[in-house]
C-alpha positions as a Markdown table, in Angstrom:
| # | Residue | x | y | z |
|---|---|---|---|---|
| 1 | Unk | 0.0 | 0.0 | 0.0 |
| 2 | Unk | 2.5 | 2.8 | 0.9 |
| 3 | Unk | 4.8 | 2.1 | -2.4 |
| 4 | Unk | 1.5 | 2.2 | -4.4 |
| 5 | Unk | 0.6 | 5.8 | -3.1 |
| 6 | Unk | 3.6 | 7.2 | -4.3 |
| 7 | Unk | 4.2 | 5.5 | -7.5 |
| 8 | Unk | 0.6 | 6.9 | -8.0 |
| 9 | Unk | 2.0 | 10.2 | -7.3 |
| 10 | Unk | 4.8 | 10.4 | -9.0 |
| 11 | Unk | 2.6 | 8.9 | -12.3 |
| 12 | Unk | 0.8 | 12.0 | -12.2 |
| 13 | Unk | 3.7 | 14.0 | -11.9 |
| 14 | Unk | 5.8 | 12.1 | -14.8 |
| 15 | Unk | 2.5 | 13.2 | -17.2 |
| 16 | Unk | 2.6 | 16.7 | -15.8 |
| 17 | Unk | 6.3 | 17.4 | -16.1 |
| 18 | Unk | 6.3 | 15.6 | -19.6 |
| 19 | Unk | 3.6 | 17.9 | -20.7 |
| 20 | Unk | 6.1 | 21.1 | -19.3 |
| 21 | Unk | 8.7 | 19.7 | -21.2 |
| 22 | Unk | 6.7 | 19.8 | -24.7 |
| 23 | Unk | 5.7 | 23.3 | -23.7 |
| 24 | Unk | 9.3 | 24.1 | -23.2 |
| 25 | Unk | 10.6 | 22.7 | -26.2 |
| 26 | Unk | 8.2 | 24.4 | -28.8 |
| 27 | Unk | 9.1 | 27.8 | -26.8 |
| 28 | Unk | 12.4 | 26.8 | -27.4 |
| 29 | Unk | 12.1 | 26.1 | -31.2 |
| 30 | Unk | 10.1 | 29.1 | -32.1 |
| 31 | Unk | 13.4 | 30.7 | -30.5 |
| 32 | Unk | 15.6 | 28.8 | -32.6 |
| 33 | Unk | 13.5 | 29.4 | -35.8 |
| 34 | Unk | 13.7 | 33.3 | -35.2 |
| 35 | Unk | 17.8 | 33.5 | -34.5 |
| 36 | Unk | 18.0 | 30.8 | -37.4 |
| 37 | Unk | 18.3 | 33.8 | -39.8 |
| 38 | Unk | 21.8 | 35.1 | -37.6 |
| 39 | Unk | 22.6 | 32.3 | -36.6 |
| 40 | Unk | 25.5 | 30.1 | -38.7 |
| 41 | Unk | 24.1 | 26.7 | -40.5 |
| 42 | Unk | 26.0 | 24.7 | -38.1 |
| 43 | Unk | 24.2 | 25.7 | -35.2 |
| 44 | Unk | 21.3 | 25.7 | -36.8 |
| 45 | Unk | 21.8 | 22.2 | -37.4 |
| 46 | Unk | 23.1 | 21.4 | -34.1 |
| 47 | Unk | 19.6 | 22.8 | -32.6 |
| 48 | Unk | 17.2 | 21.0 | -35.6 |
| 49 | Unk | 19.4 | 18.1 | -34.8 |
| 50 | Unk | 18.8 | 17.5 | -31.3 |
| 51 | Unk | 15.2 | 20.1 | -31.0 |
| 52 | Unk | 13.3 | 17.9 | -33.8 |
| 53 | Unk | 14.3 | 14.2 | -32.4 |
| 54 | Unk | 13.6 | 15.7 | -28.3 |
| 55 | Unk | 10.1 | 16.7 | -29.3 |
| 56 | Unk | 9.1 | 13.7 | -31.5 |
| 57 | Unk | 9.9 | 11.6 | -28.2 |
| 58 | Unk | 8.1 | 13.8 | -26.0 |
| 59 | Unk | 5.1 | 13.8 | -28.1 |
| 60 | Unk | 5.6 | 9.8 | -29.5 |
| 61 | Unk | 5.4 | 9.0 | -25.4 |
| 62 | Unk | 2.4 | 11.0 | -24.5 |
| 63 | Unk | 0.8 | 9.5 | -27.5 |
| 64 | Unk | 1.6 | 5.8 | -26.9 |
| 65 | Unk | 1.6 | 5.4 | -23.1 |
| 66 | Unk | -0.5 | 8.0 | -21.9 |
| 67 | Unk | -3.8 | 6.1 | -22.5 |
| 68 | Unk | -2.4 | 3.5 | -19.9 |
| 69 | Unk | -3.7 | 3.8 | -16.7 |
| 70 | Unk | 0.1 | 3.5 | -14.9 |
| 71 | Unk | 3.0 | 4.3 | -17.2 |
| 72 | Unk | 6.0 | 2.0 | -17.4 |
| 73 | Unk | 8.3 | 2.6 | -14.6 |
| 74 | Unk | 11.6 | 2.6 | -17.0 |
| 75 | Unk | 10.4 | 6.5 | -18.2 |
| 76 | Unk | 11.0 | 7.8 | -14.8 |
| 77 | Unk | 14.9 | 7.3 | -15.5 |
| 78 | Unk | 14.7 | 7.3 | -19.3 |
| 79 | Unk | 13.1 | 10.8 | -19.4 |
| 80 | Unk | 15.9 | 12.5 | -17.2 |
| 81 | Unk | 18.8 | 10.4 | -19.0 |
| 82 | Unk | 17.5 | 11.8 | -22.6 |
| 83 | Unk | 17.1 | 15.4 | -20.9 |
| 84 | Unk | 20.7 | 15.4 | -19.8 |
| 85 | Unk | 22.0 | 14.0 | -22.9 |
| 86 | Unk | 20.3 | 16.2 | -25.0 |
| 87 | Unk | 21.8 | 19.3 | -22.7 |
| 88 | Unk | 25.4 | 18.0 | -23.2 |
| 89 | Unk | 25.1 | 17.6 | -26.6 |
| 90 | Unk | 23.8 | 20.6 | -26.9 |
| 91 | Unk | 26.6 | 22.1 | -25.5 |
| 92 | Unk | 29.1 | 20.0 | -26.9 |
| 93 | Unk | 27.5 | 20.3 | -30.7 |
| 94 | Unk | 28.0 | 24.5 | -29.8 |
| 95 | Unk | 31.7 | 23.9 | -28.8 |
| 96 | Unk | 32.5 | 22.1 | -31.6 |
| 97 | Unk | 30.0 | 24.3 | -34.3 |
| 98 | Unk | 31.5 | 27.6 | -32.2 |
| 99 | Unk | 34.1 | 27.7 | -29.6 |
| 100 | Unk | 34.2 | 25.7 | -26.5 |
| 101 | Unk | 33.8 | 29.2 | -24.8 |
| 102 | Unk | 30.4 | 29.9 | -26.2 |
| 103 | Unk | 29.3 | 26.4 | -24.9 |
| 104 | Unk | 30.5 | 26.9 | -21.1 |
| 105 | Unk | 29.0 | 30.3 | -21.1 |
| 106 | Unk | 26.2 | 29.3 | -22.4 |
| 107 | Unk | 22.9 | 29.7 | -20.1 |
| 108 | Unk | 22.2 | 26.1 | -21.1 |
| 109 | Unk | 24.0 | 25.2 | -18.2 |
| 110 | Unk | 20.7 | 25.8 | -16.1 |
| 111 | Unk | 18.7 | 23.2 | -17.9 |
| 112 | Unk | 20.7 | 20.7 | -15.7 |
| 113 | Unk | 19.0 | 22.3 | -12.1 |
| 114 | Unk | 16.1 | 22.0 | -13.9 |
| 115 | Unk | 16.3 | 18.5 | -14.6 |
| 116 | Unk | 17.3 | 18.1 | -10.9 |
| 117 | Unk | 14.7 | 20.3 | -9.6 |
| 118 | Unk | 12.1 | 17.3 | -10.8 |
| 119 | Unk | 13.4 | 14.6 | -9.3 |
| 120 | Unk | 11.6 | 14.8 | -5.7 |
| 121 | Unk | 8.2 | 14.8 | -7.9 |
| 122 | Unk | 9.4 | 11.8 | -10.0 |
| 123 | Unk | 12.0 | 9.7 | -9.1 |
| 124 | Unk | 13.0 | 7.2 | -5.9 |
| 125 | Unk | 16.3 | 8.1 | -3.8 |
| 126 | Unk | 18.3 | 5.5 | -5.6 |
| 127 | Unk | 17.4 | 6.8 | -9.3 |
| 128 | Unk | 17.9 | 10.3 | -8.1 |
| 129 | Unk | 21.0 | 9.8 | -6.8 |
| 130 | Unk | 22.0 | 8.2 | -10.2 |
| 131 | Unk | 20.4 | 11.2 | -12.5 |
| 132 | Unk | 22.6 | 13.6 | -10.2 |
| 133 | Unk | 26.0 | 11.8 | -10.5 |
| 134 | Unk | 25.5 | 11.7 | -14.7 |
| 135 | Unk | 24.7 | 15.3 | -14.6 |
| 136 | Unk | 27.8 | 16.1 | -12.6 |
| 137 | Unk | 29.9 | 13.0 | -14.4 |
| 138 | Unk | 28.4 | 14.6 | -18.0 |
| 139 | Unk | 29.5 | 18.4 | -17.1 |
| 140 | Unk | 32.5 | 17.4 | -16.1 |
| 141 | Unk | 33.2 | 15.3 | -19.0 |
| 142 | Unk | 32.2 | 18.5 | -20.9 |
| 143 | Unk | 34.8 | 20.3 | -19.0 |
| 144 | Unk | 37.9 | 17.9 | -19.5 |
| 145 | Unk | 36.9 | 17.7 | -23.4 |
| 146 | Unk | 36.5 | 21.3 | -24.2 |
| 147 | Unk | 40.1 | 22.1 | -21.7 |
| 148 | Unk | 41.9 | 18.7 | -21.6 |
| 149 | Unk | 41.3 | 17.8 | -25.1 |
| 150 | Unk | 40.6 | 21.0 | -27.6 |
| 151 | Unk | 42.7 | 23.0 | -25.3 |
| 152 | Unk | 40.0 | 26.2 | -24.2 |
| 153 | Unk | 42.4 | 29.3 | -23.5 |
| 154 | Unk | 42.4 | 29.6 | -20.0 |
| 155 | Unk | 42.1 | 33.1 | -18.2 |
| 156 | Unk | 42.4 | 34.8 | -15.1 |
| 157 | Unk | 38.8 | 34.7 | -13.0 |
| 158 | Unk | 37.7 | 38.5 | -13.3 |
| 159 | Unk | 38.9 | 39.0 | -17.0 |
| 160 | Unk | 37.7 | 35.8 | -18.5 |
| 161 | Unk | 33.7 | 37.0 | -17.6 |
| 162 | Unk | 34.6 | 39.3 | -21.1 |
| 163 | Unk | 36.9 | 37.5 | -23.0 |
| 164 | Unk | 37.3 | 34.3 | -24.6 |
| 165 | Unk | 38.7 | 32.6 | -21.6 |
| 166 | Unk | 37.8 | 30.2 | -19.9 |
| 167 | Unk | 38.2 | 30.5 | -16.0 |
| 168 | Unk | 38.8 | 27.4 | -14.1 |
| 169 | Unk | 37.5 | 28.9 | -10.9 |
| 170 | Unk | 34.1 | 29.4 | -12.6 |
| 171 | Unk | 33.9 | 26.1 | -14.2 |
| 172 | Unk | 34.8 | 24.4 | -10.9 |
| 173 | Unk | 32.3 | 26.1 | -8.8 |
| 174 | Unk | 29.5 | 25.3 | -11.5 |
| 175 | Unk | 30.9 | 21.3 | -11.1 |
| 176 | Unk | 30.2 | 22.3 | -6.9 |
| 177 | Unk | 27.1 | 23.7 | -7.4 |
| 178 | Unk | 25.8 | 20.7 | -9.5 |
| 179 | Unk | 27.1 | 18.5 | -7.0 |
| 180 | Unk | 25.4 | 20.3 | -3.8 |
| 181 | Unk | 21.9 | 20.5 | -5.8 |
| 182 | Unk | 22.0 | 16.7 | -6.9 |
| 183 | Unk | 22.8 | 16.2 | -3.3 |
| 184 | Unk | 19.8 | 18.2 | -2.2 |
| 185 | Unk | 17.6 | 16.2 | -4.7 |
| 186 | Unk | 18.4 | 13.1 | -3.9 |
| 187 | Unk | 17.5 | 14.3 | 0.1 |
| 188 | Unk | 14.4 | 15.8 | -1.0 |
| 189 | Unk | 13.5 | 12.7 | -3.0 |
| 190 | Unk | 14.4 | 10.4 | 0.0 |
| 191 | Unk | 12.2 | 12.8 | 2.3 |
| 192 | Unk | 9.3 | 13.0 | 0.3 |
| 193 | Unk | 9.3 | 8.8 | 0.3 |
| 194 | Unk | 9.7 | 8.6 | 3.8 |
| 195 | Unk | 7.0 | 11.5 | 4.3 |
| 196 | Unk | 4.5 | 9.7 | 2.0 |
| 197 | Unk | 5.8 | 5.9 | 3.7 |
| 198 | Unk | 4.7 | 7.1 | 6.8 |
| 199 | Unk | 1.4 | 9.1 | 6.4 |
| 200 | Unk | 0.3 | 5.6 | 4.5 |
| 201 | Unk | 1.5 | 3.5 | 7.1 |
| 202 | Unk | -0.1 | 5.6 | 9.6 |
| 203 | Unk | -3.2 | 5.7 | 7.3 |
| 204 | Unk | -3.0 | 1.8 | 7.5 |
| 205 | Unk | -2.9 | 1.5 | 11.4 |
| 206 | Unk | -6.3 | 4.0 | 11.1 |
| 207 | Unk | -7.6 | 1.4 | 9.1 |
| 208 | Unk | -6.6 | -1.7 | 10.7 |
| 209 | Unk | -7.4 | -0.2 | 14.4 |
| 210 | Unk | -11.2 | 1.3 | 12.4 |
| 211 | Unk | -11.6 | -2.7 | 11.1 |
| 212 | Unk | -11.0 | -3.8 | 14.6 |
| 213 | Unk | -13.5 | -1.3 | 16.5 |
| 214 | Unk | -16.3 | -2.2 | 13.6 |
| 215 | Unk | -15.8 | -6.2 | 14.5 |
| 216 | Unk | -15.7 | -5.3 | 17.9 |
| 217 | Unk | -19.3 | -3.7 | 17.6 |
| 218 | Unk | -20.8 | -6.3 | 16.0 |
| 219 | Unk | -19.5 | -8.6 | 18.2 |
| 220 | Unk | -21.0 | -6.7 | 21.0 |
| 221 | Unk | -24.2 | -6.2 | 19.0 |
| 222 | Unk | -24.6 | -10.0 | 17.8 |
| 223 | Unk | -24.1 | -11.1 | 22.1 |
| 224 | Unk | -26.7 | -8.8 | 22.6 |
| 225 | Unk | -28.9 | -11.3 | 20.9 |
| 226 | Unk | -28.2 | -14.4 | 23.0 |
| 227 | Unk | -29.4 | -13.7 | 26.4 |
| 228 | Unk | -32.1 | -12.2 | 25.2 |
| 229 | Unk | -33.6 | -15.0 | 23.6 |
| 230 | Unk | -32.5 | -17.4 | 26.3 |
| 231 | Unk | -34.2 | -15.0 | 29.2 |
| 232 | Unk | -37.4 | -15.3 | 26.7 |
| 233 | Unk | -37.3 | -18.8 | 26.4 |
| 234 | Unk | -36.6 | -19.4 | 29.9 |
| 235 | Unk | -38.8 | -17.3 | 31.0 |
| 236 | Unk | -41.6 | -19.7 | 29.0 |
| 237 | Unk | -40.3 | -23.0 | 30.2 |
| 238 | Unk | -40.4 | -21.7 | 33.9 |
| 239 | Unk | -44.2 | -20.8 | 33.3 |
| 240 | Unk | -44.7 | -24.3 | 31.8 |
| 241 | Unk | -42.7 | -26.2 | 34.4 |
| 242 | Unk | -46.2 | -27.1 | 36.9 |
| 243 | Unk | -48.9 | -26.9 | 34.0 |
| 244 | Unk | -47.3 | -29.0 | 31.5 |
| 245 | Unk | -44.2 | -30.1 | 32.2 |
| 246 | Unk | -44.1 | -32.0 | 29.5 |
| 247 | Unk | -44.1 | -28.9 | 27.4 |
| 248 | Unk | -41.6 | -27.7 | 29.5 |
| 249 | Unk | -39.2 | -30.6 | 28.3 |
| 250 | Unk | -40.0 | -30.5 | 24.6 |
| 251 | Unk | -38.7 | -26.5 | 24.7 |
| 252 | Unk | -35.8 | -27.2 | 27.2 |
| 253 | Unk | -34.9 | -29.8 | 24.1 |
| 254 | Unk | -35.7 | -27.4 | 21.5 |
| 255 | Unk | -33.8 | -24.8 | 23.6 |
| 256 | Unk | -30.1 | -26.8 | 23.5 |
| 257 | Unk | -30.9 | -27.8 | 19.8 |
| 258 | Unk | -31.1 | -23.7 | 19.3 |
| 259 | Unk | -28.0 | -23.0 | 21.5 |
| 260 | Unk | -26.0 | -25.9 | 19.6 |
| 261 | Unk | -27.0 | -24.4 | 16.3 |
| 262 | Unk | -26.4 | -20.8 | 17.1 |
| 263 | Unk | -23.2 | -21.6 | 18.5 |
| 264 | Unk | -22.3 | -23.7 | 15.2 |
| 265 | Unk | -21.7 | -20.6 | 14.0 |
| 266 | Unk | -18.1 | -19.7 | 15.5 |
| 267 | Unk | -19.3 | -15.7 | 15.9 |
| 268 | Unk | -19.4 | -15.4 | 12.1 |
| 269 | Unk | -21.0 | -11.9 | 10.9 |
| 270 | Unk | -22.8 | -13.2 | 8.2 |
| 271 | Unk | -24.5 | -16.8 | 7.3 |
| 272 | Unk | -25.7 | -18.5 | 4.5 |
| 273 | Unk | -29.7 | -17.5 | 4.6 |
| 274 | Unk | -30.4 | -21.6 | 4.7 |
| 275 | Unk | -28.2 | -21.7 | 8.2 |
| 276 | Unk | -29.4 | -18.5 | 9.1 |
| 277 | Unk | -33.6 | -20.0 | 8.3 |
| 278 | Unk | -32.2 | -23.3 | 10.1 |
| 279 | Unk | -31.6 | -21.1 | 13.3 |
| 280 | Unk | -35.2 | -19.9 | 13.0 |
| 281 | Unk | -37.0 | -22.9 | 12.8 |
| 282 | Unk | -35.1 | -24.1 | 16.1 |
| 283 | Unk | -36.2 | -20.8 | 17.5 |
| 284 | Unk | -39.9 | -20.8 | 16.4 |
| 285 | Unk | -40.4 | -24.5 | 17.1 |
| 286 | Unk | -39.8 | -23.5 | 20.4 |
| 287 | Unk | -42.4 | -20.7 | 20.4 |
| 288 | Unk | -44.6 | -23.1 | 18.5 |
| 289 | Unk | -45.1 | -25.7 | 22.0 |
| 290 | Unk | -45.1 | -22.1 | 23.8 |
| 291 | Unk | -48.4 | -20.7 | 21.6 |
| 292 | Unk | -49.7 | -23.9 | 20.3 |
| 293 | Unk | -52.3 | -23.6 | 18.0 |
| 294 | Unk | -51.9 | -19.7 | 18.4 |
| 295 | Unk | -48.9 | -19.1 | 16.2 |
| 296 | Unk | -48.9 | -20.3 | 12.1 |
| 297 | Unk | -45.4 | -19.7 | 11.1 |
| 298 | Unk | -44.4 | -19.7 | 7.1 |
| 299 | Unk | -41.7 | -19.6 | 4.8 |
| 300 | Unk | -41.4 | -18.0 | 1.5 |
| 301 | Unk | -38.0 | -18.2 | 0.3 |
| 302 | Unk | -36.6 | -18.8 | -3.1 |
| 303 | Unk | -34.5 | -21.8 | -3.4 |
| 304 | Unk | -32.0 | -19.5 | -5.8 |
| 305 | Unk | -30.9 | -17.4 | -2.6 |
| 306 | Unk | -30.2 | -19.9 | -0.3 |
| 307 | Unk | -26.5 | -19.5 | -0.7 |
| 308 | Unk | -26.5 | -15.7 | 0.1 |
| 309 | Unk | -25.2 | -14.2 | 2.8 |
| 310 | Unk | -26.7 | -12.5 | 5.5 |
| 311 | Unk | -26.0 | -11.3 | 8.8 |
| 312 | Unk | -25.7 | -13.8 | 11.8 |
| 313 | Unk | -29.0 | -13.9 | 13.6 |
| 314 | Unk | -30.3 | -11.1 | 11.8 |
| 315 | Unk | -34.2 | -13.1 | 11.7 |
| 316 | Unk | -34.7 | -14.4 | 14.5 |
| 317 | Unk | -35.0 | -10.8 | 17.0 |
| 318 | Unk | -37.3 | -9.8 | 13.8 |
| 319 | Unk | -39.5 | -12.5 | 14.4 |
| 320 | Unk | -39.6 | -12.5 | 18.3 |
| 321 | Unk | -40.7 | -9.0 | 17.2 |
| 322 | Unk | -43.6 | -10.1 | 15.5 |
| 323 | Unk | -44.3 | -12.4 | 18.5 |
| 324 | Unk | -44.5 | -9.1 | 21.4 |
| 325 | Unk | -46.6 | -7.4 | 19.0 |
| 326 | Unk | -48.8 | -10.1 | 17.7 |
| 327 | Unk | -49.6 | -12.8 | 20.1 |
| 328 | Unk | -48.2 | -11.2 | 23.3 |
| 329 | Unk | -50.8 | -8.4 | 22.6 |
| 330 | Unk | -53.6 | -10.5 | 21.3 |
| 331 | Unk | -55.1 | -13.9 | 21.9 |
| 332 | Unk | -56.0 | -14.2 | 18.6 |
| 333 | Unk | -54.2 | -16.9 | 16.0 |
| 334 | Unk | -50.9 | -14.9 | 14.6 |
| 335 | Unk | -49.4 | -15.7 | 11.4 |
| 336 | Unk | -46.0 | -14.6 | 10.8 |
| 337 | Unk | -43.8 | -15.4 | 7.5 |
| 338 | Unk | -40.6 | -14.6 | 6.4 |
| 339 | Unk | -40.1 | -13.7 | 2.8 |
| 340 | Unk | -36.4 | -13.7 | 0.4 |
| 341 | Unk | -36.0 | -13.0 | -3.1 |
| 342 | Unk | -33.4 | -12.0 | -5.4 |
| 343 | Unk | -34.2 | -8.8 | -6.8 |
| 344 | Unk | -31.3 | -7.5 | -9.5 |
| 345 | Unk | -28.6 | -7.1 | -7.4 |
| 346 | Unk | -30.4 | -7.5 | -4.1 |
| 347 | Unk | -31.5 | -9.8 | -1.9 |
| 348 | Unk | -34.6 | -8.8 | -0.5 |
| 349 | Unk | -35.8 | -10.1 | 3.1 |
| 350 | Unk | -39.1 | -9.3 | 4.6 |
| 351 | Unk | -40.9 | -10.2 | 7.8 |
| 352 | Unk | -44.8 | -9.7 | 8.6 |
| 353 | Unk | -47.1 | -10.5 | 10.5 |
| 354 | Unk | -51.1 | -9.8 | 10.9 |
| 355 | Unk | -51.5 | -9.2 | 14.5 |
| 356 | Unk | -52.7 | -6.5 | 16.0 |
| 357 | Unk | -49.0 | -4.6 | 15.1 |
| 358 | Unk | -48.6 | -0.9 | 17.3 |
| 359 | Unk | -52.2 | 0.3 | 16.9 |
| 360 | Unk | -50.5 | 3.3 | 15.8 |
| 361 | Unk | -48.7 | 4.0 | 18.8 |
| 362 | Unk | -44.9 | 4.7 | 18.4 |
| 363 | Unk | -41.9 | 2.0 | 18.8 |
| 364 | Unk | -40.9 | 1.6 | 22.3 |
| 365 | Unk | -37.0 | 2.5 | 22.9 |
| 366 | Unk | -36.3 | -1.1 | 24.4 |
| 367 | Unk | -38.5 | -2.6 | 21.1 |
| 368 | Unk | -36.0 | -0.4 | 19.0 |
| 369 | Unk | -32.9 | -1.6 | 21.1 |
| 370 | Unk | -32.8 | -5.0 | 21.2 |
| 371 | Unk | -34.7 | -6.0 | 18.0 |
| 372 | Unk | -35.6 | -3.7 | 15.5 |
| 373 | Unk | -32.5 | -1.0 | 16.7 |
| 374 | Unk | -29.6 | -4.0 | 16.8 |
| 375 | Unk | -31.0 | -5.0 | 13.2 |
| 376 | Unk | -30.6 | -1.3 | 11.9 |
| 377 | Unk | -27.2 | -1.1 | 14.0 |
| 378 | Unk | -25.8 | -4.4 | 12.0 |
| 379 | Unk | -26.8 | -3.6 | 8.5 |
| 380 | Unk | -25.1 | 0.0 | 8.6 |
| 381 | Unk | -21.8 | -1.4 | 10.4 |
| 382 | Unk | -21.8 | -4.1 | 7.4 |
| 383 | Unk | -22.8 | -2.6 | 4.6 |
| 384 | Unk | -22.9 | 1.3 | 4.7 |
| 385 | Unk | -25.1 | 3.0 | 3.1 |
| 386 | Unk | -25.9 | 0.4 | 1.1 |
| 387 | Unk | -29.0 | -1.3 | 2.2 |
| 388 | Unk | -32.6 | -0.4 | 2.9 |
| 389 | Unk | -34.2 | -1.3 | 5.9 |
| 390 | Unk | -38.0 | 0.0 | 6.6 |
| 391 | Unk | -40.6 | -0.8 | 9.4 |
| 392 | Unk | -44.6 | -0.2 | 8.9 |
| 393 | Unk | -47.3 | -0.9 | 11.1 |
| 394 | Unk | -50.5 | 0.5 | 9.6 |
| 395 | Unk | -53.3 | 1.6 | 11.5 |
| 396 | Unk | -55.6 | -2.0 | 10.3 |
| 397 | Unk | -52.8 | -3.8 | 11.9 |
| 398 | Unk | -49.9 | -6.2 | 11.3 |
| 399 | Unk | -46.1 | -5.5 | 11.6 |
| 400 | Unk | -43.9 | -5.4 | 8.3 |
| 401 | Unk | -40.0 | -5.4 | 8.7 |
| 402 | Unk | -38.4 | -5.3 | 4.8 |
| 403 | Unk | -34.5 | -4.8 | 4.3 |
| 404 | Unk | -32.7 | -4.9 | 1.3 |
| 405 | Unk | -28.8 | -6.0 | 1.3 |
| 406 | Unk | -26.2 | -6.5 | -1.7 |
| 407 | Unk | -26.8 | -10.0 | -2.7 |
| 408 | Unk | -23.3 | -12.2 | -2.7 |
| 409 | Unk | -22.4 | -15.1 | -1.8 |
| 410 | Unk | -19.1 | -14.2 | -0.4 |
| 411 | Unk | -17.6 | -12.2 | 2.5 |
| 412 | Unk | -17.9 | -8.5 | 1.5 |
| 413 | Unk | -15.4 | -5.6 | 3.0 |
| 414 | Unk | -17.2 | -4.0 | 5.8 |
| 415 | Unk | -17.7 | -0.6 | 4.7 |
| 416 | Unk | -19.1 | 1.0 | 8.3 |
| 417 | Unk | -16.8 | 2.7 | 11.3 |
């Protein structure tokens, strides 16, 4: 992660500093074309020579690699190596064409702190450290050739500013000035990497420690669930205990079957919607000896979705929902179903029921808590904003739970700090 946000970077930069260096070369040839006419053919040549093949490359590479979402990594060092060759040619094509003072006097000299200015924005430590000795290693050589080998007059420091000397002082500190600002860029460079290494790695921690938290709360959210459908259930075994304890045993059974499936689970976030309906029939056939006759339970699930995924225990709270506000506010027979379809992209859940629902009355805060509130808690924490979840219970009656989550059969990323 931390190399890939700054070779992102520095991709943006390579296209931006390309696109300065076409600028800079057509300003740079519309001043050649107008000194053309003073200039002699030979320098003219040496500027068509190196002006004509610098801009074909600078255009050829926008052309061919810019419609790539990364560009190859070999043009952060190519790009400067054809810059400083280009410069020293330049020069040495002047020395040769003119006089080797023209050349070291020349203001071309600068292109070369350009060229280093760029390389914090483009290149690693190692390849700015390499652009920075051929700069220094190329002006030198330009130095040696020009002096050593076509033997430049050589002239006293003050007087050689207006004459055709050369002064050795000059030439030396231009060699020390190169030096210290490759030296600079190659610190810069190795700055700006640690810089951006650390705000990622520090970016990573956040997101790692923000991953933990989220897992945390729906852990903390999901063990809500358990004792509060073990109080329920126990609470209906101790009333059966003395009036029919045989109903009493038939719930403590479907009780451990319930526990032993739940905790089948391992703590997982999210089930497969058959494990998940598996948990609610051990759940409802316990309400089912509670109510009797008094509770019709159905299913309506497409066979297509039962692989989806779907958050641990997400139902069953839903349904003991329906139970409070159907039968433990009525004595009439309650019918509650659970509904799941695949809808596009979705998979769509619903629970209703046609008891006598709120009455129009609003949701009490422990109601909102434990069932309907952990539900609403669990789907943002898991899936962002991406989900629907809606509650209705209309004035005739009934309660009607519907939530909509991405359908996949694989663990998604949660999304939700």
């Amino acid at each position: 992660m931390r190399s890939r946000v700054v070779d992102e970077e520095r991709d943006r930069a390579e296209r931006k500093v390309n696109l300065v260096r076409g600028l800079v070369l057509v300003v740079l040839a519309v001043a050649a074309a107008a000194y053309a006419p003073v200039l002699p053919s030979r320098l003219n040549a040496v500027n068509a020579g190196l002006l004509v093949p610098l801009l074909a490359w600078t255009v050829g590479q926008a052309a061919v690699y810019y419609r790539r979402p990364v560009l190859p990594s070999w043009l952060s060092i190519v790009n400067p190596i054809v810059d400083v060759v280009a410069v020293t040619a330049t020069m040495a094509g002047y020395g040769l064409q003119a006089t080797p003072t023209l050349a070291l006097k020349s203001p071309m000299v600068l292109a070369y702190f350009a060229i280093l200015a760029a390389r914090p924005m483009l290149s690693s430590a190692r390849r700015a450290a390499i652009i920075s000795l051929s700069i220094v290693a190329a002006y030198a050589s330009l130095d040696y050739f020009f002096i050593v080998i076509l033997g430049a007059v050589i002239g006293d420091p003050v007087l050689a500013s207006g004459s055709d000397s050369i002064s050795l002082l000059d030439e030396g500190a231009k060699l020390t000035l190169l030096a210290a600002a490759g030296g600079i860029a190659t610190y810069a460079t190795w700055w700006h990497e640690q810089l951006a290494r650390r705000y990622a790695a520090q970016a990573e921690e956040q997101t790692i420690l923000q991953t933990r938290l989220v897992s945390s709360r729906l852990d903390s959210l999901q063990q809500q669930l358990r004792p509060h459908f073990l109080f329920n259930a126990l609470n209906a075994i101790t009333a059966l205990v003395e009036s029919d304890p045989r109903a009493a045993q038939r719930m403590i059974a479907g009780l451990g079957e319930l526990i032993r499936v739940s905790l089948d689970t391992g703590g997982a976030e999210e089930l497969a919607l058959h494990d998940e309906l598996r948990i609610l029939d051990c759940y409802t056939a316990i309400q089912r000896i509670r109510f009797e006759d008094r509770l019709m339970f159905r299913t309506d699930v497409d066979a297509s979705v039962g692989d989806s995924l779907v958050p641990a225990l997400i139902l069953q709270p839903l349904v003991e929902n329906s139970i409070e506000h159907g039968l433990g506010r009525s004595v009439e027979r309650t019918l509650i179903q659970v509904r799941a379809w695949r809808d596009a992209d979705w998979l769509a859940l619903e629970i209703l029921d046609d008891g006598p629902g709120l009455n129009g009355k609003p949701m009490r805060a422990t109601d909102e808590r434990i069932g309907i509130g952990n539900a609403r808690a669990r789907l943002m924490y898991l899936y962002g904003p991406n989900h629907a979840f809606e509650v209705e219970s209309p004035e005739a009656g009934g309660f009607r739970v519907s939530m909509r989550i991405p359908y996949h059969i694989s663990t998604m990323e949660t999304v939700q700090s």
